[in-house]
C-alpha positions, 0 to 999 in steps of 0.5 A: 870509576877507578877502574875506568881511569886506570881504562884510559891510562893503559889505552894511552900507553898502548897508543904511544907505543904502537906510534913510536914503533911504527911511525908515519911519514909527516905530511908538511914533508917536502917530496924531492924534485925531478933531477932534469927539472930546471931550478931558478935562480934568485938574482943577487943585488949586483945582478939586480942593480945591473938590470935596473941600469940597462932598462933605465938606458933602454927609456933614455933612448926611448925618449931621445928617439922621440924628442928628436925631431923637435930638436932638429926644428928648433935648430933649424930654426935657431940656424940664420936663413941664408937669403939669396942676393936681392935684385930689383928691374926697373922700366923707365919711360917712355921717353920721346926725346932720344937724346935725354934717354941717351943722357940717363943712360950714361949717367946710370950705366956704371951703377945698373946692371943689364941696361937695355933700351926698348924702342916703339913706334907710337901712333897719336892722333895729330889734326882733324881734316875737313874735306870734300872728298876727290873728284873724278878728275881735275875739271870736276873738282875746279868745278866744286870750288867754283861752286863752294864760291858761290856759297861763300866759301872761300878759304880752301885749296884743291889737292892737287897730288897724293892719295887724296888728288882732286878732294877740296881740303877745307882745312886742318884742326887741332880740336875734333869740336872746331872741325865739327863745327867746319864741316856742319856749316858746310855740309848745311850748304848742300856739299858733301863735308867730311872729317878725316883723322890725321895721324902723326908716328913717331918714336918712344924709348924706354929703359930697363935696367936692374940694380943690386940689393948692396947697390944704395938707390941713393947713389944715382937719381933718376928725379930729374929725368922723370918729366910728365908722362915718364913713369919708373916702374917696376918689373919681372926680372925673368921677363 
């Protein structure tokens, strides 16, 4: 056993010496790098400080990009609208007295602008005629009313010129039913009664004008010069 002891210390002595004369290069040693390998470079605090400032400026120029078209909504609708000057056209009418269109047209023609008057010829309907129409000469239609006497027909005259020359005219009527019932009673008699309208023409006015939207409509009237059948309308001004 001693013997064995003594084995291993000179074993271990032999080992120290052959480690210390031939030592072997270490394994956690670094290998040197390559002359042209590039190095990196660590950034110190005022490099990094500088970095953060500019990628904080990049995201504010960011998001104003972005909010910037709702801003320029919201200051165009904070900006007052700037409304064209109103103008209203009037047409007043019709009138068939020219002269009372006359008056209110002098009596507007400072407070309107672009006065005008609008004249028509209107067509109504004026009498109902009841006749028997024209002969073929002045003997026939004597002839005719020598024959209406005989039946009691008394109240009518002979036409004795115009486009309706030798008819018999049994009368004029302002209601349709009265010369309907004219013209029954003599048409029962066997004649040949009939009924004609007659038209009356004549002229109406109106007046067209426009007023301003600073002009008041307080400052002038036009109540009492609106009677029955005369009517203010509103109208298209590019008409």
């Amino acid at each position: 056993m001693r013997i064995f002891l003594v084995f291993i210390v000179v074993l271990n002595l032999l080992y120290a010496g052959w480690e210390y004369l031939n030592p072997v290069a270490s394994k956690d040693s670094v290998r040197p790098l390559a002359a042209n390998l590039k190095t990196l470079e660590l950034l110190n605090e005022d490099k990094i400080e500088a970095l953060k400032e500019t990628n904080q400026a990049h995201r504010q120029a960011a998001e104003l990009a972005q909010e910037k078209p709702s801003a320029e909504i919201e200051a165009q609708e904070a900006e007052p609208e700037l409304l064209p000057q109103s103008t209203t056209c009037y047409t007043l009418g019709p009138f068939k007295d020219e002269n009372i269109m006359l008056q209110l047209r002098d009596s507007i023609a400072e407070l309107v602008t672009d006065l005008s008057i609008r004249k028509r010829q209107q067509s109504i309907k004026h009498r109902y005629w009841v006749y028997v129409p024209a002969q073929s000469g002045k003997k026939q239609a004597k002839l005719m009313a020598k024959k209406l006497r005989q039946k009691q027909v008394n109240d009518f005259y002979i036409v004795l010129r115009g486009s309706e020359k030798n008819s018999i005219s049994l009368g004029h009527f302002r209601e349709p039913a009265h010369a309907n019932r004219r013209m029954k009673k003599v048409a029962d008699l066997g004649f040949n009664a009939q009924i004609k309208v007659i038209y009356r023409e004549y002229d109406i006015y109106w007046l067209d004008y426009r007023v301003e939207s600073e002009r008041s409509e307080a400052d002038f009237s036009v109540d009492e010069y609106i009677s029955e059948g005369v009517s203010q309308l509103v109208r298209d001004c590019n008409n």
